[in-house]
N, CA, C and O atoms as a GROMACS GRO file, in nm:
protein
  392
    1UNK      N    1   1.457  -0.371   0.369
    1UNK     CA    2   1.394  -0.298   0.476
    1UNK      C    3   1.476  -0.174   0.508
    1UNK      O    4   1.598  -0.187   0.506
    2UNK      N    5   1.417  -0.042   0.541
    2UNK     CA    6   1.473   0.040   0.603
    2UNK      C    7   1.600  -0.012   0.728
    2UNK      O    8   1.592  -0.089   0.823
    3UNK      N    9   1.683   0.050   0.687
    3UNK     CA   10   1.832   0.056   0.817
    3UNK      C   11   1.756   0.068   0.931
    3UNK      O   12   1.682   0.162   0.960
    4UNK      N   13   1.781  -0.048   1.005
    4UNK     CA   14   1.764  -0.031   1.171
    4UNK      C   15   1.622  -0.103   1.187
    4UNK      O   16   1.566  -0.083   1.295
    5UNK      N   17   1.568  -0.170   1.112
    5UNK     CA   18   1.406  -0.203   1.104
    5UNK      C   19   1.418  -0.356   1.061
    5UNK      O   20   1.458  -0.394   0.951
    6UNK      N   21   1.379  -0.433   1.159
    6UNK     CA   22   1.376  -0.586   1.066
    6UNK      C   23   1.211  -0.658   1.123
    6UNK      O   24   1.224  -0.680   1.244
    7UNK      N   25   1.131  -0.682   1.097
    7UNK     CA   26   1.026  -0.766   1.131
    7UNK      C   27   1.030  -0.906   1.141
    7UNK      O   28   1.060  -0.990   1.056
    8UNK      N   29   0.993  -0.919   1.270
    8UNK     CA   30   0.979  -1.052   1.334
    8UNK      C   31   0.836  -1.108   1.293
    8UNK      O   32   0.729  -1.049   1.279
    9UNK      N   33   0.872  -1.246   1.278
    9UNK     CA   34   0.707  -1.302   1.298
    9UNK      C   35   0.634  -1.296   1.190
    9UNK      O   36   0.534  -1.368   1.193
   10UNK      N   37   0.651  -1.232   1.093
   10UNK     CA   38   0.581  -1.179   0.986
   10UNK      C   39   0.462  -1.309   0.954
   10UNK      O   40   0.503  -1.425   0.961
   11UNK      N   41   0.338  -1.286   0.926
   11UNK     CA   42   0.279  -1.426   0.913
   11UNK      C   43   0.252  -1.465   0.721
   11UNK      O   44   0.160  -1.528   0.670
   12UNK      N   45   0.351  -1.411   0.667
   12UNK     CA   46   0.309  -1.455   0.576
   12UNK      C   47   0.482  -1.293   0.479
   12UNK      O   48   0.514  -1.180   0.517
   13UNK      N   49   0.534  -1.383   0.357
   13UNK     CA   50   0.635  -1.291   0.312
   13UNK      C   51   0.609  -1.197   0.265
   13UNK      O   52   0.503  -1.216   0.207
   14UNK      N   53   0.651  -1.071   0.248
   14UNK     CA   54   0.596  -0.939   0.187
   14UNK      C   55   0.635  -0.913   0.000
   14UNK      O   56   0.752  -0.894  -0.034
   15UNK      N   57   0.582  -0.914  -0.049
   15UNK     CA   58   0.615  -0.853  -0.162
   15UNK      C   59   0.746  -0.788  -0.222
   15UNK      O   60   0.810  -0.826  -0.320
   16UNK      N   61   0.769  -0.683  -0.141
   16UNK     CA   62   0.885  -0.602  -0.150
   16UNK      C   63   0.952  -0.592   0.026
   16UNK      O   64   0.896  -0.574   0.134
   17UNK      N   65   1.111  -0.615  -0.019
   17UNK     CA   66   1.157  -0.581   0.123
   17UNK      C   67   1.183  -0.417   0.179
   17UNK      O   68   1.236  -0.393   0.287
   18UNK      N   69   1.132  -0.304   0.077
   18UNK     CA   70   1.118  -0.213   0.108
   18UNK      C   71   1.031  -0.136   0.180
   18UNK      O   72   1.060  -0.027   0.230
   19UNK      N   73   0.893  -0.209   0.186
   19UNK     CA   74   0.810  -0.194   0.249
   19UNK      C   75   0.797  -0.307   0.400
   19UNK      O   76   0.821  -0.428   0.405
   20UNK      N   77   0.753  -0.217   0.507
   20UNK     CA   78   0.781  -0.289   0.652
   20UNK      C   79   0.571  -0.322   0.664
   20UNK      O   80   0.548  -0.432   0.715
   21UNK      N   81   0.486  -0.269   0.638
   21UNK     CA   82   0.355  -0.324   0.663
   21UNK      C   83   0.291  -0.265   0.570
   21UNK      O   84   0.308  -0.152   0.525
   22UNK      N   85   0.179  -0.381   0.526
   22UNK     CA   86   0.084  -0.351   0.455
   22UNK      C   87  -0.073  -0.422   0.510
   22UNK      O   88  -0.114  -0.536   0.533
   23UNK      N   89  -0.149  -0.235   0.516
   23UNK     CA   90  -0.238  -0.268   0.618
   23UNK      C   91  -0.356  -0.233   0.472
   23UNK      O   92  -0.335  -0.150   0.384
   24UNK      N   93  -0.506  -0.346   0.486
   24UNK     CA   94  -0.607  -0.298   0.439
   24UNK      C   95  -0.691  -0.238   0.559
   24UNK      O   96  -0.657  -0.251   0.677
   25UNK      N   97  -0.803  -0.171   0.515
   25UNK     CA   98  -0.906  -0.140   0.593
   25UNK      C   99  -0.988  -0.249   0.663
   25UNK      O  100  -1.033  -0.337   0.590
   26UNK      N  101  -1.009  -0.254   0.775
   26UNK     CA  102  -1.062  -0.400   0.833
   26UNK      C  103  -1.225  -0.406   0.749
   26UNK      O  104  -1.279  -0.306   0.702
   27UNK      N  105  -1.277  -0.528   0.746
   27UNK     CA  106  -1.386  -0.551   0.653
   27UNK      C  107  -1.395  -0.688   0.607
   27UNK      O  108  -1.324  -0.786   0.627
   28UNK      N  109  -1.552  -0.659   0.506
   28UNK     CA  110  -1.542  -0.828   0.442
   28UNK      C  111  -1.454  -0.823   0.309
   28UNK      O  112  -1.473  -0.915   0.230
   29UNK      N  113  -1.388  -0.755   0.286
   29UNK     CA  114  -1.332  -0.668   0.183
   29UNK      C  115  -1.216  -0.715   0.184
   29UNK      O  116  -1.169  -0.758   0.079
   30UNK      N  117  -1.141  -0.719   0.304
   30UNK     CA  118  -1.004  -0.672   0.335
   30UNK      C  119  -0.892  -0.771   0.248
   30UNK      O  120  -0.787  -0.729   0.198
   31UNK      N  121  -0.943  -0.921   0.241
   31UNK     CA  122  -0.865  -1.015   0.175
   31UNK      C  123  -0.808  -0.962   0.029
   31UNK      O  124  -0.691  -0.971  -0.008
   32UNK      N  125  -0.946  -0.891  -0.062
   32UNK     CA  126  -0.954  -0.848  -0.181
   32UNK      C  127  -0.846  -0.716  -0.148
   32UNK      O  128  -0.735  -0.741  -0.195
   33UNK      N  129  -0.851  -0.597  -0.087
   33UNK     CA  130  -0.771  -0.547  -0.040
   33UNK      C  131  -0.622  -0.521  -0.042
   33UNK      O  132  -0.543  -0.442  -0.092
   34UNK      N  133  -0.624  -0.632   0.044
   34UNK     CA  134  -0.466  -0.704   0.105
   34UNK      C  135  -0.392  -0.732  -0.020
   34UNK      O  136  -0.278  -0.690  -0.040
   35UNK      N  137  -0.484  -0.828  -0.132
   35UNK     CA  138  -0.427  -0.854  -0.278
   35UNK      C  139  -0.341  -0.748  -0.346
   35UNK      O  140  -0.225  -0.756  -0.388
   36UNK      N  141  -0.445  -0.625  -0.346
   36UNK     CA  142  -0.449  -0.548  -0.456
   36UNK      C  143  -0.339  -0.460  -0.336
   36UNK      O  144  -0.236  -0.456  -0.403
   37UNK      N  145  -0.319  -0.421  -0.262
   37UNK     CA  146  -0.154  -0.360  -0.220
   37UNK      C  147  -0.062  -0.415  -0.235
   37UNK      O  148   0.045  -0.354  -0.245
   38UNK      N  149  -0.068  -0.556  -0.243
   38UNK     CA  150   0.055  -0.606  -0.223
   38UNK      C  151   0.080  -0.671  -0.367
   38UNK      O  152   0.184  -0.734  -0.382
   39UNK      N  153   0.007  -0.662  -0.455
   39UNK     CA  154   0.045  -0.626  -0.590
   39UNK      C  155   0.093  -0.492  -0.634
   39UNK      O  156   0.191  -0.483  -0.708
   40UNK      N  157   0.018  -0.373  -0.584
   40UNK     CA  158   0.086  -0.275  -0.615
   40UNK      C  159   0.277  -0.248  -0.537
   40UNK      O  160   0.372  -0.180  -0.576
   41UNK      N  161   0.258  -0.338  -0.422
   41UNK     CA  162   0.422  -0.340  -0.350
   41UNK      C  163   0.509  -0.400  -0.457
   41UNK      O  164   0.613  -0.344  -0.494
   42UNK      N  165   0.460  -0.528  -0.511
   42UNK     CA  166   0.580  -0.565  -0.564
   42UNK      C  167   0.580  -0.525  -0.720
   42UNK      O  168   0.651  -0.577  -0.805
   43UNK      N  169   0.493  -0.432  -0.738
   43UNK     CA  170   0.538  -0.328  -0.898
   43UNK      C  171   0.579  -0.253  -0.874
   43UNK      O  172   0.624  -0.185  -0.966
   44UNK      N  173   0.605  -0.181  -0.672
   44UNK     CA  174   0.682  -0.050  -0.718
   44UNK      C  175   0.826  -0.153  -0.627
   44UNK      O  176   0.934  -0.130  -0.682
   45UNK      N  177   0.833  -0.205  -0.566
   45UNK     CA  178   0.972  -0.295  -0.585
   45UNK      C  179   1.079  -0.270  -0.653
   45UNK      O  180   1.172  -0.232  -0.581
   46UNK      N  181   1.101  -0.276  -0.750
   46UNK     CA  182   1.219  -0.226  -0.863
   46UNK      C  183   1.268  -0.098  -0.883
   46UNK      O  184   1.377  -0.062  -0.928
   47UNK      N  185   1.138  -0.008  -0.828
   47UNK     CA  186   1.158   0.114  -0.852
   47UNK      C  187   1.237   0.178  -0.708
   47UNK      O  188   1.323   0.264  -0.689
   48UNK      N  189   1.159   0.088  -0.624
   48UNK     CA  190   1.233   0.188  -0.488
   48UNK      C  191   1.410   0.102  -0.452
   48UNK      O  192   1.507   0.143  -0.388
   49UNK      N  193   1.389  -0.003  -0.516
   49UNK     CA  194   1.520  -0.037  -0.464
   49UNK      C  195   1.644  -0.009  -0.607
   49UNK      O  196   1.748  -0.074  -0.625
   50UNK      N  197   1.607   0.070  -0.665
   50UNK     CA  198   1.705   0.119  -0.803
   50UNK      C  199   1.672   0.317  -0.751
   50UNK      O  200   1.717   0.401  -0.829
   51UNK      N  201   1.608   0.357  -0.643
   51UNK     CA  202   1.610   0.489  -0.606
   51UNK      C  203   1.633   0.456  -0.427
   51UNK      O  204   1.659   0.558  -0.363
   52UNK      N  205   1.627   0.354  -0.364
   52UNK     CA  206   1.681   0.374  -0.257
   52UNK      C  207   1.593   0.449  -0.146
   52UNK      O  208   1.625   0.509  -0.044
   53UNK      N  209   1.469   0.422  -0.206
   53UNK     CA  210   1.352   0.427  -0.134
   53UNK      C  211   1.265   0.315  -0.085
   53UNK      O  212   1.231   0.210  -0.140
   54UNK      N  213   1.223   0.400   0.103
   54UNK     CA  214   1.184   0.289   0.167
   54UNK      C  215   1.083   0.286   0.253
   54UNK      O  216   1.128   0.300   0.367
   55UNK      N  217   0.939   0.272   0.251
   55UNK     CA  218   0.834   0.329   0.320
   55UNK      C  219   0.799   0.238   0.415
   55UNK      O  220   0.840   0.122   0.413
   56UNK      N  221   0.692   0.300   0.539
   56UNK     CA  222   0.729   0.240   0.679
   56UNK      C  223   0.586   0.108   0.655
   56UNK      O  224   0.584  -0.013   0.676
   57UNK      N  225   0.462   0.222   0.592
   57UNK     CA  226   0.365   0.112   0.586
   57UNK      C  227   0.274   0.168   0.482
   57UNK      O  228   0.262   0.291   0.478
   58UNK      N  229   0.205   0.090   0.392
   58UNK     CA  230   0.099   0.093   0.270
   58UNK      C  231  -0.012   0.053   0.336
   58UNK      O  232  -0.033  -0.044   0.408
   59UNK      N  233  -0.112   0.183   0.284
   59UNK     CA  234  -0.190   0.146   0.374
   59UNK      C  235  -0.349   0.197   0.270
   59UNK      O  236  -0.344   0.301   0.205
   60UNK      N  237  -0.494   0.099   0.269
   60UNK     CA  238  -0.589   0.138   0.219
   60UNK      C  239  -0.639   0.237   0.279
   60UNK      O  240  -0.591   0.256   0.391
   61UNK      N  241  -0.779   0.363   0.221
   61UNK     CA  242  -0.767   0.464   0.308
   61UNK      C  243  -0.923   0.427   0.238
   61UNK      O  244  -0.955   0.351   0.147
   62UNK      N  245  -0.998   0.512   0.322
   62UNK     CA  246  -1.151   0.536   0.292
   62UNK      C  247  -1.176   0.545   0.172
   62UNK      O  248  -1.076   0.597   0.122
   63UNK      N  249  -1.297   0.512   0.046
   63UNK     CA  250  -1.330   0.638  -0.053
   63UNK      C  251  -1.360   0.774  -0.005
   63UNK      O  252  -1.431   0.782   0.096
   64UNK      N  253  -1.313   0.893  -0.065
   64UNK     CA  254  -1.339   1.023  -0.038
   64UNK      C  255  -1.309   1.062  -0.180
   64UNK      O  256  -1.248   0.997  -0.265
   65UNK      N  257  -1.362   1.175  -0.190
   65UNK     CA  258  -1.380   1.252  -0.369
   65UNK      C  259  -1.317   1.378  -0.386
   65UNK      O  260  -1.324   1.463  -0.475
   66UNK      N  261  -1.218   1.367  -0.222
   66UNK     CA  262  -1.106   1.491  -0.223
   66UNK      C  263  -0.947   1.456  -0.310
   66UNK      O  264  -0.873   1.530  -0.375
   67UNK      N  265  -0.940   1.302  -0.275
   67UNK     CA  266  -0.808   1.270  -0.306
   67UNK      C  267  -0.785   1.083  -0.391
   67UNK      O  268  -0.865   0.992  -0.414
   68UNK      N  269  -0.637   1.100  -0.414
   68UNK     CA  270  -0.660   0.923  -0.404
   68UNK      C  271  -0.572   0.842  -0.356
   68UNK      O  272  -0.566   0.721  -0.376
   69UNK      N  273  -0.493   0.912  -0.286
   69UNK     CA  274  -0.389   0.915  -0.243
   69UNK      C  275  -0.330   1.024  -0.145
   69UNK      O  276  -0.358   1.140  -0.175
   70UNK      N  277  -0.233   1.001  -0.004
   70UNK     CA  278  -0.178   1.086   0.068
   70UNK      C  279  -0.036   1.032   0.099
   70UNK      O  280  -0.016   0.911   0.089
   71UNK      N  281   0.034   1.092   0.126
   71UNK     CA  282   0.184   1.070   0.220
   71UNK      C  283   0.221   1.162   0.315
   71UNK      O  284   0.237   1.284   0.318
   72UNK      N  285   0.231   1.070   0.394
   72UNK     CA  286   0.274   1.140   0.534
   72UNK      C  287   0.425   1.127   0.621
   72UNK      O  288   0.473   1.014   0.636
   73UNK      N  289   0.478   1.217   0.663
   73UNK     CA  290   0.598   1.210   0.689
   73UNK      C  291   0.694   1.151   0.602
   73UNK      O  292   0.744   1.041   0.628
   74UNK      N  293   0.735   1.240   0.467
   74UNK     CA  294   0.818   1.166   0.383
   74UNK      C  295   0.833   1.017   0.362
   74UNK      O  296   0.937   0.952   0.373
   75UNK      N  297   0.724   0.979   0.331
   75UNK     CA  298   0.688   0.826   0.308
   75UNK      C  299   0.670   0.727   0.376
   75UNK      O  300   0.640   0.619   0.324
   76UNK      N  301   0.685   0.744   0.515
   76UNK     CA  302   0.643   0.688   0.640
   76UNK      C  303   0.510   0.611   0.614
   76UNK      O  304   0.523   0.489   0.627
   77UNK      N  305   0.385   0.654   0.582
   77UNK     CA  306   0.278   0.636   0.570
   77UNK      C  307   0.224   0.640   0.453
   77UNK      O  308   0.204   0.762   0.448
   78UNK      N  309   0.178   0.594   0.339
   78UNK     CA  310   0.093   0.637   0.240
   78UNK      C  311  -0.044   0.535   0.207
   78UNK      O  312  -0.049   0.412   0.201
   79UNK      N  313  -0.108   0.596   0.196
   79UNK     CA  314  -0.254   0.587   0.181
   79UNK      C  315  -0.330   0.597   0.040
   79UNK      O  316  -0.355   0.698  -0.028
   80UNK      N  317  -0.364   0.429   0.011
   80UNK     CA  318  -0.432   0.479  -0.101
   80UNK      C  319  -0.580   0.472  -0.104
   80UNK      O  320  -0.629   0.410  -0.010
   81UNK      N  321  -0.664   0.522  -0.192
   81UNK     CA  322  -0.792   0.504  -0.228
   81UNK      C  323  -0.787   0.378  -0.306
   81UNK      O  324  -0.697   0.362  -0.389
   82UNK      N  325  -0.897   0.262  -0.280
   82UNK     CA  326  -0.901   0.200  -0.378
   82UNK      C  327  -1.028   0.172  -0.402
   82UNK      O  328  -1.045   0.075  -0.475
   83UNK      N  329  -1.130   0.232  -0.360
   83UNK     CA  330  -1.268   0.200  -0.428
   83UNK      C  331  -1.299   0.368  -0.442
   83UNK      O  332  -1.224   0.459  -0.406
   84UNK      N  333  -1.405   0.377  -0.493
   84UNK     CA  334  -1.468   0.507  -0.581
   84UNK      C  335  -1.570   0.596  -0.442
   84UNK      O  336  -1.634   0.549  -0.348
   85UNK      N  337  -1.557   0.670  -0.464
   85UNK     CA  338  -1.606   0.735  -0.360
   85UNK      C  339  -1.770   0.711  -0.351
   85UNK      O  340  -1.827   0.666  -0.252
   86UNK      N  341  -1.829   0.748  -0.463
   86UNK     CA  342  -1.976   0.748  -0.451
   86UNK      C  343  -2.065   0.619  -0.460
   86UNK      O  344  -2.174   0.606  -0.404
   87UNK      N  345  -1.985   0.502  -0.558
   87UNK     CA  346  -2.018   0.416  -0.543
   87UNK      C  347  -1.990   0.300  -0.465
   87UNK      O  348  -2.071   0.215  -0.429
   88UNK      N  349  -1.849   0.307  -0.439
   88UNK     CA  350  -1.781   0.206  -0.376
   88UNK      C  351  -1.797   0.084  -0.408
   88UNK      O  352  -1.827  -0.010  -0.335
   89UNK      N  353  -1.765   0.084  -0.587
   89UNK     CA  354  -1.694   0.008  -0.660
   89UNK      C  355  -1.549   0.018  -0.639
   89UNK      O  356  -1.489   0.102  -0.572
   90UNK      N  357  -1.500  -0.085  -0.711
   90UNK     CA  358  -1.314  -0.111  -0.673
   90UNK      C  359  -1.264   0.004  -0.813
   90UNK      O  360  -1.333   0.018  -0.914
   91UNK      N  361  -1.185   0.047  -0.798
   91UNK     CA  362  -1.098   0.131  -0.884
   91UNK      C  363  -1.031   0.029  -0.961
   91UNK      O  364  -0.986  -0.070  -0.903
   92UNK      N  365  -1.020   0.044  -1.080
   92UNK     CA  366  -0.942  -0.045  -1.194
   92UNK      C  367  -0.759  -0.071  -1.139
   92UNK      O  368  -0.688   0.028  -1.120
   93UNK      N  369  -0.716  -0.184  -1.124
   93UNK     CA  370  -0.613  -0.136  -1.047
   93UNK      C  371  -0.479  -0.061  -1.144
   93UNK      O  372  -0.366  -0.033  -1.102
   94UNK      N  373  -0.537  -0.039  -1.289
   94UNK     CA  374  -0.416   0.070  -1.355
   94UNK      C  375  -0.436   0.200  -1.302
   94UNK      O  376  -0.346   0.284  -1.295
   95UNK      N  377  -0.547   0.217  -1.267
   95UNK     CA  378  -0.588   0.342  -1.197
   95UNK      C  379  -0.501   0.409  -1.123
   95UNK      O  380  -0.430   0.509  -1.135
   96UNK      N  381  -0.532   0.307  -1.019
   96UNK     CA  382  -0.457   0.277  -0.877
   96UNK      C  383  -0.338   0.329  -0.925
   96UNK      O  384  -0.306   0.446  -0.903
   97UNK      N  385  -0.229   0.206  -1.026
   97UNK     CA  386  -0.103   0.193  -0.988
   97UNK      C  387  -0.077   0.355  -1.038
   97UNK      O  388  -0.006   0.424  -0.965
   98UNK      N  389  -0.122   0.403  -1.137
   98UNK     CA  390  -0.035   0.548  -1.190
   98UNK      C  391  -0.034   0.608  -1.052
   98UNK      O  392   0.019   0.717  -1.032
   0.00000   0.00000   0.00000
């Protein structure tokens, strides 16, 4: 976890201890969701704790056909796309992970 940050209560263990929350979009969806971040947490796992990187929360974001992905405040926040904009089918999750 980020210096100075420890989570209480957690209802369930996180993937990576580099990451402090992982939020889906609320929905009938969200379980499927919840999966597919917190698979992508513990593939980038290795990577942030061999670079010493540490983000506040992972988070699903709308389909939109601007982006597929955002970060906000130097990694504080990042946002992914994970279904397709027009159809809102699920994105393949190799997609995703690149």
């Amino acid at each position: 976890m980020p210096i100075g940050i420890q989570r209480l209560n957690a209802p369930r263990p996180q993937p990576s201890s580099r990451i402090i929350f992982i939020k889906p979009l609320p929905g009938s969806t969200s379980a499927y969701a919840l999966d597919f971040l917190e698979r992508i947490a513990a593939i980038c796992h290795p990577i942030m704790t061999h670079s010493h990187l540490s983000i506040m929360t992972l988070e699903e974001h709308e389909p939109n056909p601007e982006f597929i992905g955002r970060n906000f405040n130097a990694g504080e926040i990042i946002q992914l796309v994970l279904k397709a904009p027009y159809t809102g089918h699920w994105l393949s999750f190799r997609s995703v992970q690149m």
